[in-house]
C-alpha positions as a Markdown table, in Angstrom:
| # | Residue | x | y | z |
|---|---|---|---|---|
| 1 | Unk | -35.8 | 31.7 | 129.9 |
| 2 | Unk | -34.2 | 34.6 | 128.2 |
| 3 | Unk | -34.9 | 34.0 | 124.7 |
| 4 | Unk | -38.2 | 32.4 | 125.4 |
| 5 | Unk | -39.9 | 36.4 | 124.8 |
| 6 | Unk | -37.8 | 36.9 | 122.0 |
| 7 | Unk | -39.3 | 33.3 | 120.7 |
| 8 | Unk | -42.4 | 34.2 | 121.4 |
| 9 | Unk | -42.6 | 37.7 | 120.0 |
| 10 | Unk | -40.9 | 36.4 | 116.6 |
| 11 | Unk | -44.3 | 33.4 | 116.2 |
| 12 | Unk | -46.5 | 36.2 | 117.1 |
| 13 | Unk | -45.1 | 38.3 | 113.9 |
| 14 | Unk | -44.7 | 35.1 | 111.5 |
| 15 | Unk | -47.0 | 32.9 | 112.7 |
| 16 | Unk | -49.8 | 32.1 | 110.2 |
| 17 | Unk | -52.2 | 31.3 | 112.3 |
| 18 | Unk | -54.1 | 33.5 | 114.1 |
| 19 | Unk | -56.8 | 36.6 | 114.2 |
| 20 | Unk | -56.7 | 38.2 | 111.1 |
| 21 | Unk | -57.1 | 41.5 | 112.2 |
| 22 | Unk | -54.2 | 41.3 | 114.2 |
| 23 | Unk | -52.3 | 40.0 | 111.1 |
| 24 | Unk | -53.3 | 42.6 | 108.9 |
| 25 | Unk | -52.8 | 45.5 | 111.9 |
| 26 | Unk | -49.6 | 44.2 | 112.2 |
| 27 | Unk | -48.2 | 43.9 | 109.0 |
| 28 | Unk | -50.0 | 47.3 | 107.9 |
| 29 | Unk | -47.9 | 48.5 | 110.8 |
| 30 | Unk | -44.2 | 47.1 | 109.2 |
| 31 | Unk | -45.7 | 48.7 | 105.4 |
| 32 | Unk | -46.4 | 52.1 | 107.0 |
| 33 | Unk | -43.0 | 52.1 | 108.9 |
| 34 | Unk | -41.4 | 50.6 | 105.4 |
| 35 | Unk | -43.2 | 53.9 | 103.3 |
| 36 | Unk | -41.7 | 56.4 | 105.9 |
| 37 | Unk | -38.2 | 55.3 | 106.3 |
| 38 | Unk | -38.4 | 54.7 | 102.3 |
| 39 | Unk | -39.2 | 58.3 | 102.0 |
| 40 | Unk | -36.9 | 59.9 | 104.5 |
| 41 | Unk | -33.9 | 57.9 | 102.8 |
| 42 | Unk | -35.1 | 59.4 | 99.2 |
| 43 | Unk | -35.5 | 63.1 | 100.7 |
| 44 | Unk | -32.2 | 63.1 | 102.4 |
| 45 | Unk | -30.4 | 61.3 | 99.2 |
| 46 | Unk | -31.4 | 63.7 | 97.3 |
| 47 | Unk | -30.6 | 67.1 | 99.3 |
| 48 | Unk | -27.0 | 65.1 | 99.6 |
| 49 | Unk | -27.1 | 65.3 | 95.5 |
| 50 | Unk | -28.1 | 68.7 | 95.7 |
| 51 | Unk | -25.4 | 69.4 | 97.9 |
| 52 | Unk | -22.9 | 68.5 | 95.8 |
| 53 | Unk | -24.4 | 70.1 | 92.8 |
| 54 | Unk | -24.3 | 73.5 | 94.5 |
| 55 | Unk | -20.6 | 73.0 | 95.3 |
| 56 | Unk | -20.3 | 72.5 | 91.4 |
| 57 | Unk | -22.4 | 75.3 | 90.6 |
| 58 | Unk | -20.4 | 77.7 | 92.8 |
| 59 | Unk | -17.0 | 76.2 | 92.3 |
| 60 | Unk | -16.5 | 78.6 | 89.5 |
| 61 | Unk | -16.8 | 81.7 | 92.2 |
| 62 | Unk | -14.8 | 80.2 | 94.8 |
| 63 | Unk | -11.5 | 78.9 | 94.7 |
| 64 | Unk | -10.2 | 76.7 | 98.1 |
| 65 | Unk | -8.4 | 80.0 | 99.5 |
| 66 | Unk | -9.4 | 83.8 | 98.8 |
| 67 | Unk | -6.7 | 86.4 | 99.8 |
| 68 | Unk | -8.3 | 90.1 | 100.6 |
| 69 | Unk | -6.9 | 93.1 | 102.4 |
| 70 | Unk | -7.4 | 93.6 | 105.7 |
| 71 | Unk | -8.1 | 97.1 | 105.5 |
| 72 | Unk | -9.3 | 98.6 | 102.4 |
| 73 | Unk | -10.1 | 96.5 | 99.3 |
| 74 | Unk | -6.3 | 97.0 | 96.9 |
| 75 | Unk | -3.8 | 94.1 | 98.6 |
| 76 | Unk | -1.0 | 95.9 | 99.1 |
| 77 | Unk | 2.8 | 94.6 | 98.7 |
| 78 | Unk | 1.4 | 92.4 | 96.6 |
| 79 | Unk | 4.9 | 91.2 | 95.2 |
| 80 | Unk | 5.7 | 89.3 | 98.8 |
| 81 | Unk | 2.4 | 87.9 | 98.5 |
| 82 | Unk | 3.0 | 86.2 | 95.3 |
| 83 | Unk | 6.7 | 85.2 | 96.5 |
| 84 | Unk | 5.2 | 83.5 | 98.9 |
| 85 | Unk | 2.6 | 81.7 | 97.2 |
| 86 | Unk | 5.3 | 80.8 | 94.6 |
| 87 | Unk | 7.5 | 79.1 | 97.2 |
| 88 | Unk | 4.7 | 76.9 | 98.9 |
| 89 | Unk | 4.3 | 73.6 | 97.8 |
| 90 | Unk | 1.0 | 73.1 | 98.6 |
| 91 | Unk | -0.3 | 75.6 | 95.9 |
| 92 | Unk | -1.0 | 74.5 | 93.1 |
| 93 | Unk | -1.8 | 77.6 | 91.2 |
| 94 | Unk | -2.9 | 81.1 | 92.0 |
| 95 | Unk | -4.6 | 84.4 | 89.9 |
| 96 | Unk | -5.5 | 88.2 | 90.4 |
| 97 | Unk | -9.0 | 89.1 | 90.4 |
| 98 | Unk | -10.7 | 92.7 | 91.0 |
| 99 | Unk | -14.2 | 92.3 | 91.4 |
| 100 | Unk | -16.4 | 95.4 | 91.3 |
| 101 | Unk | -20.2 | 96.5 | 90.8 |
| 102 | Unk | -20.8 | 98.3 | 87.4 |
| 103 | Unk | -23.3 | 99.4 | 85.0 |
| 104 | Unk | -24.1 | 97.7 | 81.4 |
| 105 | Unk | -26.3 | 99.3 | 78.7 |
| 106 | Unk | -26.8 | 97.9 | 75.1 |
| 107 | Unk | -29.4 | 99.5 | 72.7 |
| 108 | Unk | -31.1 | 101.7 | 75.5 |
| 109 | Unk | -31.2 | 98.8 | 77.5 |
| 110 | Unk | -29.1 | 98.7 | 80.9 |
| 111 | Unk | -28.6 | 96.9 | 84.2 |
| 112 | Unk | -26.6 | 97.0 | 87.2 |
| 113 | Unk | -23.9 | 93.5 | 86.9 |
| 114 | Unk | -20.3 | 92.3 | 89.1 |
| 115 | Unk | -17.8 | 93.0 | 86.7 |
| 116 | Unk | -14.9 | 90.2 | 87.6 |
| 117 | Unk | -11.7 | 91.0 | 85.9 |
| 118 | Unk | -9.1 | 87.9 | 86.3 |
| 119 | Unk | -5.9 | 87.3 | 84.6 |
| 120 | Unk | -5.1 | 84.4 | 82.4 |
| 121 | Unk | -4.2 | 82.4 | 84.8 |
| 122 | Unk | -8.1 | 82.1 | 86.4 |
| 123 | Unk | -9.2 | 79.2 | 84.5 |
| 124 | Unk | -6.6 | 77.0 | 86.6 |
| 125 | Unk | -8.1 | 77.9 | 89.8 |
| 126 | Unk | -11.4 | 77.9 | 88.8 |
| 127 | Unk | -12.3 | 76.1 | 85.2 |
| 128 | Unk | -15.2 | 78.6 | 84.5 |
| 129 | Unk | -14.0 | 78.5 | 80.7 |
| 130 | Unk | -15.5 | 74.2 | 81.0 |
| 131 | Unk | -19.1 | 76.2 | 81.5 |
| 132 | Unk | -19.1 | 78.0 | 78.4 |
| 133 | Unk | -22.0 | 76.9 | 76.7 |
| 134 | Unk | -22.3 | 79.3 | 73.6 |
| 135 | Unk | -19.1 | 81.5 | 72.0 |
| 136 | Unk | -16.2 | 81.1 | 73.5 |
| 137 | Unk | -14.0 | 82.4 | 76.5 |
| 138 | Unk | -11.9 | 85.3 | 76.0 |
| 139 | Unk | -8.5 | 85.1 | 74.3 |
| 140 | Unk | -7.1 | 88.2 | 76.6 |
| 141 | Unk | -6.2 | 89.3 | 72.9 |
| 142 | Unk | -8.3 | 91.8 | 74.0 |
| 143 | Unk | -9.0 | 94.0 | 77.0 |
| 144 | Unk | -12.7 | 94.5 | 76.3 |
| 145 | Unk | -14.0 | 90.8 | 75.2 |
| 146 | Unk | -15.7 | 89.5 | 78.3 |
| 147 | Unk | -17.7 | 86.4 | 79.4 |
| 148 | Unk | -21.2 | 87.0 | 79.8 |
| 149 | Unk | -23.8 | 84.9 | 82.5 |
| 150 | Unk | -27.0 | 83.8 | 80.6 |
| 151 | Unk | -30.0 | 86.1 | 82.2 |
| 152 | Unk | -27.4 | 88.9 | 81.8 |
| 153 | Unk | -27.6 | 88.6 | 78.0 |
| 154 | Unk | -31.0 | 87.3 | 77.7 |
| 155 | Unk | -32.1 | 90.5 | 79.7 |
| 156 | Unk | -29.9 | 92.9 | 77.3 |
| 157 | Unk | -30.0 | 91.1 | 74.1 |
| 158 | Unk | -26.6 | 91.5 | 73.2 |
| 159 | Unk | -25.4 | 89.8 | 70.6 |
| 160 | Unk | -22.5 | 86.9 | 70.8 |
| 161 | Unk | -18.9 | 86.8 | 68.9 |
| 162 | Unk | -20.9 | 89.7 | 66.7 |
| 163 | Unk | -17.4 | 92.1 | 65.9 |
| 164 | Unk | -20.2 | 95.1 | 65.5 |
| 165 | Unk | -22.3 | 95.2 | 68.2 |
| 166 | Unk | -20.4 | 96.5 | 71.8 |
| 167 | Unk | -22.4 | 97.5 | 75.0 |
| 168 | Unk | -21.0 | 99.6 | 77.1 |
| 169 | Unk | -19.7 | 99.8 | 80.9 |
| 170 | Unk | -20.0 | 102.3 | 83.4 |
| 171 | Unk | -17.9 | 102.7 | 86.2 |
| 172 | Unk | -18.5 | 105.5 | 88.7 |
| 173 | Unk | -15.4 | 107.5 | 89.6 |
| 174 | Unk | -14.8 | 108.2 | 93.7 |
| 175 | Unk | -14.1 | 112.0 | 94.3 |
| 176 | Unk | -15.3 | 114.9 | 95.3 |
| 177 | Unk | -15.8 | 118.3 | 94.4 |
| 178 | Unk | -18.2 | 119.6 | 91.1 |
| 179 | Unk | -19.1 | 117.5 | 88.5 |
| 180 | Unk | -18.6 | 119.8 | 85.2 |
| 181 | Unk | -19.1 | 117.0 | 82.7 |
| 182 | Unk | -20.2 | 113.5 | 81.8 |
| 183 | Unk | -16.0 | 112.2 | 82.3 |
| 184 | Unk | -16.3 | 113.9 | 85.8 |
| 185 | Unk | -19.4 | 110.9 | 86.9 |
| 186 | Unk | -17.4 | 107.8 | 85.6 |
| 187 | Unk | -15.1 | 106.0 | 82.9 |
| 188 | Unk | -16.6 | 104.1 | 80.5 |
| 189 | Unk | -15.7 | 101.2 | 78.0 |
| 190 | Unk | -16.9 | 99.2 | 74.9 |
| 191 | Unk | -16.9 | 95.4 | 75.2 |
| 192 | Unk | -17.5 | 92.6 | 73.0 |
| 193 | Unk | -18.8 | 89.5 | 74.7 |
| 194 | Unk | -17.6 | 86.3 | 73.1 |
| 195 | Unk | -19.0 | 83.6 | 75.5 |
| 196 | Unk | -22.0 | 82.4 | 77.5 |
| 197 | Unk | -21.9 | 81.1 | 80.9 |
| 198 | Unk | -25.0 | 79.6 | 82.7 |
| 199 | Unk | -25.7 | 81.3 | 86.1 |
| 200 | Unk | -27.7 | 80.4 | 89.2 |
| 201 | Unk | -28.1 | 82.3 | 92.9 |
| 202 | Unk | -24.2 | 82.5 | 93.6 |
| 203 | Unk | -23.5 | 83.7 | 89.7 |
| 204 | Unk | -26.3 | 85.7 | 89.0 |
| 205 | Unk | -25.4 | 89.2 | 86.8 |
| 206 | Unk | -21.9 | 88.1 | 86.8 |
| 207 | Unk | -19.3 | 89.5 | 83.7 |
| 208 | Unk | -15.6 | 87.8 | 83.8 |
| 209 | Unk | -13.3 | 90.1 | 81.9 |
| 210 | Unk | -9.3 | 90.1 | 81.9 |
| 211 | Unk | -8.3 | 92.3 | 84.4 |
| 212 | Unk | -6.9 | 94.9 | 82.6 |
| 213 | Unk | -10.3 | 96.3 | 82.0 |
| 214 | Unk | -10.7 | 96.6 | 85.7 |
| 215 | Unk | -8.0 | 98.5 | 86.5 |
| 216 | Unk | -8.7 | 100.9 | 83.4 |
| 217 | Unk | -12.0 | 101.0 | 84.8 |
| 218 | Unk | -11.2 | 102.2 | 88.1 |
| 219 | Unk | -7.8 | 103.5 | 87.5 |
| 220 | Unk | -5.8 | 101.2 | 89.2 |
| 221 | Unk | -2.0 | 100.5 | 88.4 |
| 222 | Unk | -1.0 | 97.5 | 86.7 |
| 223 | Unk | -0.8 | 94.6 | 88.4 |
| 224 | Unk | -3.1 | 95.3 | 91.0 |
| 225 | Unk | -5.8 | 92.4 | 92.9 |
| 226 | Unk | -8.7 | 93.1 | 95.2 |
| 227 | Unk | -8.1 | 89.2 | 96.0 |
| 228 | Unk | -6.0 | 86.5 | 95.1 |
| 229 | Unk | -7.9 | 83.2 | 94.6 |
| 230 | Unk | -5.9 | 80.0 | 95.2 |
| 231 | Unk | -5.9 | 76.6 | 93.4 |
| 232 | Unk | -4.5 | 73.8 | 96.3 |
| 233 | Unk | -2.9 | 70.2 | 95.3 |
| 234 | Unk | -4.8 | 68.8 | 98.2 |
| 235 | Unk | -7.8 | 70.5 | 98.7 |
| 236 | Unk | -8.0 | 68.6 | 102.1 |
| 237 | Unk | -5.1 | 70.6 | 103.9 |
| 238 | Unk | -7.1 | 74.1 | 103.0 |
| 239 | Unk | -6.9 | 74.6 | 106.9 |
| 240 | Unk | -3.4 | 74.1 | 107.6 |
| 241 | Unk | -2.2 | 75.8 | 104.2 |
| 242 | Unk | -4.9 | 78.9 | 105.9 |
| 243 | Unk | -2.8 | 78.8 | 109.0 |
| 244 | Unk | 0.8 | 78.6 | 107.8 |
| 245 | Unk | 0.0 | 81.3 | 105.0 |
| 246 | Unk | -1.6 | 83.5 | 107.7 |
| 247 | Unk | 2.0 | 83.2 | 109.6 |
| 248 | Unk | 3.7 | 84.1 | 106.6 |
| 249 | Unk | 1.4 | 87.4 | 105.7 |
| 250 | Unk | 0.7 | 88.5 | 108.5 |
| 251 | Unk | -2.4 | 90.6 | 109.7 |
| 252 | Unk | -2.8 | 92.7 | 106.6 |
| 253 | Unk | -4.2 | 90.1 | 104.9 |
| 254 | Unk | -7.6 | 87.9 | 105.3 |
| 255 | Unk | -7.6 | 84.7 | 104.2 |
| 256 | Unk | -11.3 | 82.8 | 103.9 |
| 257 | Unk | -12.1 | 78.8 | 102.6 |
| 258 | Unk | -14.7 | 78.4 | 100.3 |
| 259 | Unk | -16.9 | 77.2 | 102.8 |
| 260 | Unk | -16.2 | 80.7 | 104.9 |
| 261 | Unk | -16.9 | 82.7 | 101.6 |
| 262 | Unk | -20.2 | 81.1 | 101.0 |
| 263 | Unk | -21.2 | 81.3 | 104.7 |
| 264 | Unk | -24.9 | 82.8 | 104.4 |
| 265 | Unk | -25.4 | 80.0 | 101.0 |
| 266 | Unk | -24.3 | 77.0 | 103.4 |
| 267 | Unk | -26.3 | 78.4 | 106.2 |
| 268 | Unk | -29.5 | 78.5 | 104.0 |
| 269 | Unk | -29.0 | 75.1 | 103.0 |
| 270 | Unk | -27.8 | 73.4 | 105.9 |
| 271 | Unk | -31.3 | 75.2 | 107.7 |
| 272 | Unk | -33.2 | 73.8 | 104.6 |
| 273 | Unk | -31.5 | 70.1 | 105.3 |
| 274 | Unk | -32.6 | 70.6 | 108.6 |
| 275 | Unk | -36.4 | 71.3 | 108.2 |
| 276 | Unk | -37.1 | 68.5 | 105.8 |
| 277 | Unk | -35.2 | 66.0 | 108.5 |
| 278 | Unk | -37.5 | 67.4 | 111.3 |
| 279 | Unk | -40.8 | 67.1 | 108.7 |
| 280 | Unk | -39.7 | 63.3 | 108.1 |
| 281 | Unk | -38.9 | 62.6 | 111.8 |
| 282 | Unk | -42.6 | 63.8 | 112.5 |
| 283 | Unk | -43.7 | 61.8 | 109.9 |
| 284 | Unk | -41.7 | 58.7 | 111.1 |
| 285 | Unk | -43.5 | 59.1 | 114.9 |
| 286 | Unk | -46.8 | 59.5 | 113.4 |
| 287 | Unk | -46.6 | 56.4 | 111.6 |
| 288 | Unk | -45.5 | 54.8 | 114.8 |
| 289 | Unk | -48.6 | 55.2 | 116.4 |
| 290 | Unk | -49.4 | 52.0 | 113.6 |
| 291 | Unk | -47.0 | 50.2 | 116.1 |
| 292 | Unk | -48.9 | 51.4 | 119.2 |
| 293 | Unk | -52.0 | 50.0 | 117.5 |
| 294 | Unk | -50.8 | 46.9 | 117.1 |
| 295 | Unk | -49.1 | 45.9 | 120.0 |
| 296 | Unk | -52.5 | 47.4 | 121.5 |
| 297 | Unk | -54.4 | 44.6 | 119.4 |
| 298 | Unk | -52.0 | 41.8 | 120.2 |
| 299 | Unk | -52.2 | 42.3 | 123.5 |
| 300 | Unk | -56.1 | 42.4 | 123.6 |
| 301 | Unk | -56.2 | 39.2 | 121.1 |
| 302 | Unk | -53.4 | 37.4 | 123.0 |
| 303 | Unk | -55.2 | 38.3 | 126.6 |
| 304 | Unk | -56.1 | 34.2 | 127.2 |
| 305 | Unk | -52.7 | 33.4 | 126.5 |
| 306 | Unk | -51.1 | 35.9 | 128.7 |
| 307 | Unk | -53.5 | 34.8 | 131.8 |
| 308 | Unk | -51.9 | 30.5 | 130.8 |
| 309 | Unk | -48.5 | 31.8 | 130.7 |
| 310 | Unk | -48.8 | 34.0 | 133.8 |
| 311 | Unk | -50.5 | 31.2 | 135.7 |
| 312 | Unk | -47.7 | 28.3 | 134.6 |
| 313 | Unk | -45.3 | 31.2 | 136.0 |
| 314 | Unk | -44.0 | 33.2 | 133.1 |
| 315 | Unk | -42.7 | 36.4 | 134.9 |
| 316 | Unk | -44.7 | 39.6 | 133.8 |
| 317 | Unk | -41.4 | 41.5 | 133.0 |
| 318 | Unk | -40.9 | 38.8 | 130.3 |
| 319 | Unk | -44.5 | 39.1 | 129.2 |
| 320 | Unk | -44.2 | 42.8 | 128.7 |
| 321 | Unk | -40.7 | 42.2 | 127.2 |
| 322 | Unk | -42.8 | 39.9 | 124.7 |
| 323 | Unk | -44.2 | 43.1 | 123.3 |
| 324 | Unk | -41.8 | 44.7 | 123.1 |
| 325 | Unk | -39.7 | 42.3 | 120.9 |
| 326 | Unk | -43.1 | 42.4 | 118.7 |
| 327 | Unk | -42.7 | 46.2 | 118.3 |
| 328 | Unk | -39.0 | 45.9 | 118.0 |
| 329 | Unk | -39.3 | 43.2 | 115.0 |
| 330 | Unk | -41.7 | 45.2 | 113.4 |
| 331 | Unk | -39.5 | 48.4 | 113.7 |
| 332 | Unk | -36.7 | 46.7 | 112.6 |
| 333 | Unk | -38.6 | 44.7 | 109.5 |
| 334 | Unk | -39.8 | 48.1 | 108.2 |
| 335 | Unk | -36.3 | 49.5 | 108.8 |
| 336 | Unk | -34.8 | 47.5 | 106.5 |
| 337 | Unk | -37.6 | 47.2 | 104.0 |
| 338 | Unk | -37.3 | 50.7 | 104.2 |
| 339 | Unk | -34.2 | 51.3 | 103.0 |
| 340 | Unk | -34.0 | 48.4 | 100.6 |
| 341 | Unk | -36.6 | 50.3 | 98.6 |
| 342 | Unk | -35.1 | 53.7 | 99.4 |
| 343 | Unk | -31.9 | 52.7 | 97.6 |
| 344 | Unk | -33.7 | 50.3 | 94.6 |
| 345 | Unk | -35.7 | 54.2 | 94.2 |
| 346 | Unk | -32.2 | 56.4 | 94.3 |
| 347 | Unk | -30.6 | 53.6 | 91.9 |
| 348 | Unk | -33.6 | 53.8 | 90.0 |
| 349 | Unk | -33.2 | 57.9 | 89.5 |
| 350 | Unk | -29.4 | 57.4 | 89.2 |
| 351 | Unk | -29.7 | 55.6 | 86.2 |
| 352 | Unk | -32.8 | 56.5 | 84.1 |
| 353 | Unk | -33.0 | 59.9 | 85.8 |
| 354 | Unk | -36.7 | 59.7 | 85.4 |
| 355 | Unk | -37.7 | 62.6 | 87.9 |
| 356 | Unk | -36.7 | 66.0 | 86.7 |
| 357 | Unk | -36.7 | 69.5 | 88.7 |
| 358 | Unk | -37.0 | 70.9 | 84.6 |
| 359 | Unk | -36.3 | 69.8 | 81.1 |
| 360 | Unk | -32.6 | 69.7 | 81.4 |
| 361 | Unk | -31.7 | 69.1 | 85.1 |
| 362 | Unk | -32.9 | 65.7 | 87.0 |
| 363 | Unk | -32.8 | 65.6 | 90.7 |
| 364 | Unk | -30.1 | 64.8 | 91.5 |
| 365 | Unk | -29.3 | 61.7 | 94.1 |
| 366 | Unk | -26.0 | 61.0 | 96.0 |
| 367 | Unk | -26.1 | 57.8 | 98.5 |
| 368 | Unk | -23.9 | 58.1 | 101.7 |
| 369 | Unk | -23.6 | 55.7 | 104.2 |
| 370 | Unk | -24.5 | 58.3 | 106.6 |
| 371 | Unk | -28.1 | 58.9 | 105.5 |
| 372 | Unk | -28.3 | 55.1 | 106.3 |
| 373 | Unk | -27.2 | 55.3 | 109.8 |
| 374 | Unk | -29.4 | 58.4 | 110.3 |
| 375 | Unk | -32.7 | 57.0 | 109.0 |
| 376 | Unk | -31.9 | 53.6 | 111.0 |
| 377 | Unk | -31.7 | 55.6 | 113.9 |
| 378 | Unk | -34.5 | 58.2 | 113.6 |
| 379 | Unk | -36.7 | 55.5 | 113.2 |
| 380 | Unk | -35.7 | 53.3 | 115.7 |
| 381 | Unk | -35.7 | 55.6 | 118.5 |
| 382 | Unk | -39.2 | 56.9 | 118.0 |
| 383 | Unk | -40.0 | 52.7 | 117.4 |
| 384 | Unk | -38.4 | 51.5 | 120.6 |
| 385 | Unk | -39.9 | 54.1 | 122.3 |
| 386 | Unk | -43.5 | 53.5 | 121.5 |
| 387 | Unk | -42.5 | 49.6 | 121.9 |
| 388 | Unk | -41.8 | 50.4 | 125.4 |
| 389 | Unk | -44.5 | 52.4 | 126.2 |
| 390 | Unk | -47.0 | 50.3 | 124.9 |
| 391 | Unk | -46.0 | 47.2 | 126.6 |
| 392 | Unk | -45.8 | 48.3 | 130.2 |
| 393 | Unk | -49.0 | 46.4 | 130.9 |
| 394 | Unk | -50.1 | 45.3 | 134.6 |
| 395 | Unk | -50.9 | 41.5 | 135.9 |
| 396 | Unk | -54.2 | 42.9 | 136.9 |
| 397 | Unk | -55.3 | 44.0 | 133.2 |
| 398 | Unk | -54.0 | 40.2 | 132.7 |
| 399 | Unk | -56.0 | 38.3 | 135.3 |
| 400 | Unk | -58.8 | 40.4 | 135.8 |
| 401 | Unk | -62.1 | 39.2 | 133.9 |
């Protein structure tokens, strides 16, 4: 007697025979429920691509471990703090940087930038020098040749690798008292830019320039760092090497991941993820009002039926369990329809990258088993649901004429 509603919802789904309307209701039901789930897979696929495309696109800014000052922004004893770093395993490697807002001006034209002076070692911890995509990055030859980000030079025109043409940089001097000439406001310095670096939101108005020119800028002694960005072997221990470098320091230091120094970016996105899963899962219920339809239908075509089973002694819980095997098939049939065609479209974009956000970058897609498990689950809940609902009917709608 237990499987006989399971039986019987499965012939009503299958069966060829029958009301057409029903038949069509029914399998217009499993096509809508197919479209939604299909879509919501897609959606998510692709904000898990763009995930990891923004954790590309600001690797370059953030290594796995920042060191800063606790108070003030110089690190002080900064030789124990590269001892240490030296003598821990789990570090791979490790580089000074001074990072500072300054003022740029080439042929009248000017514009406020982050001037990021790094020592050679940088390009270990974070390969920005892989991203040059016209000149070259700096040789350190040089104090003043610096790396340039794209809409930073477009905006300025300054000419690349040219020996002849140098903007300028101002940096404001702290003080106080009168200012009696133009030395008094701030030091200044020439630079040649020798390479081109594409930027986005994280690396917008960005300059990377050895660090020398940073500490000549704002008259620092030599081997100074407003951080110290850190390169780790396994960057799946970042938490533990946080903690046991913490215990080493002490308190005059703060040490952030690269998750904590991008807090605000992965907020935004995470909120963005969000909203589009709530927009689907609205989506998803609406179309399951297809289902309520046609269980509604079934039940009204399948009325004669009902009243022969009840009266050879079919229990009504089983009836109304019939229905709601019917909603659950059709739930589950769309489902996995669903996300058949979800992945074939994500393969589909994987390969030819036929869908573009512009001429040179394709959505990207990335297919977790995760997404999987929450699609399956979004739309089954809001399915079942309505299934059960629905099929709560009474003997007396049954038997009554």
């Amino acid at each position: 007697m237990k499987n006989i509603a399971f039986y019987i919802a499965s012939r009503y789904l299958l069966a060829k025979k029958g009301s057409t309307a029903v038949t069509f209701i029914t399998w217009l039901a499993v096509g809508a429920m197919t479209v939604a789930v299909a879509a919501m897979f897609v959606i998510i696929s692709v904000f898990s691509g763009l995930e990891d495309l923004n954790k590309d696109l600001i690797s370059n800014l953030h290594a796995d471990l920042t060191i800063k000052s606790a108070s003030g922004k110089t690190i002080k004893d900064l030789p124990k703090i590269t001892s240490v770093l030296k003598n821990n395993k789990e570090i791979n490697y490790f580089s000074r940087v001074i990072e500072e807002k300054v003022y740029i001006n080439y042929n009248g034209k000017g514009d406020i930038a982050y001037l990021r002076g790094v020592d050679s070692a940088y390009i270990k911890v974070n390969p920005i020098d892989k991203n040059v995509f016209y000149g070259s990055y700096p040789g350190f030859e040089y104090s003043n040749e610096v790396l340039m980000e794209n809409s930073l030079d477009n905006r300025l025109s300054i000419p690349v690798g040219s020996s002849t043409d140098y903007a300028t940089i101002f940096m404001p001097k702290p003080g106080t008292g009168i200012i009696n000439n133009e030395e008094d406001i701030y030091n200044k310095k020439d630079i040649l830019v020798t390479g081109i670096f594409p930027g986005n939101d994280q690396l917008d108005n960005y300059i990377v320039s050895p660090i020398e020119l940073t500490e000549e800028l704002l008259n620092l002694p030599k081997k100074s760092a407003y951080q110290i960005v850190i390169k780790l072997k396994n960057p799946e221990n970042t938490d533990s090497v946080k903690q046991n470098l913490i215990s080493s320091l002490g308190k005059d230091i703060e040490i952030k991941t690269k998750e904590e120094e991008n807090a605000a970016f992965w907020k935004m996105i995470n909120t963005e993820k969000l909203f589009i899963y709530l927009i689907f899962a609205l989506v998803i219920f609406i179309t399951t009002f297809n289902l309520a339809g046609a269980i509604i239908i079934l039940q009204l075509d399948k009325k004669e039926q009902a009243k022969s089973l009840i009266s050879l002694g079919f229990p009504l819980s089983h009836l109304r369990r019939t229905y709601f095997y019917t909603g659950v098939l059709i739930v589950t049939l769309g489902v996995i329809t669903g996300l058949i065609l979800g992945t074939a479209l994500c393969y589909f974009q994987l390969y030819t990258e036929f869908f573009r956000a512009n001429e040179a970058l394709p959505f990207p897609v990335k297919i977790v088993g995760k997404n999987y498990f929450i699609v399956a689950l979004t739309a089954s809940i809001f399915g079942f649901a309505i299934s059960w609902f629905f099929s709560k009917i009474s003997k007396d709608y049954i038997t009554k004429n």
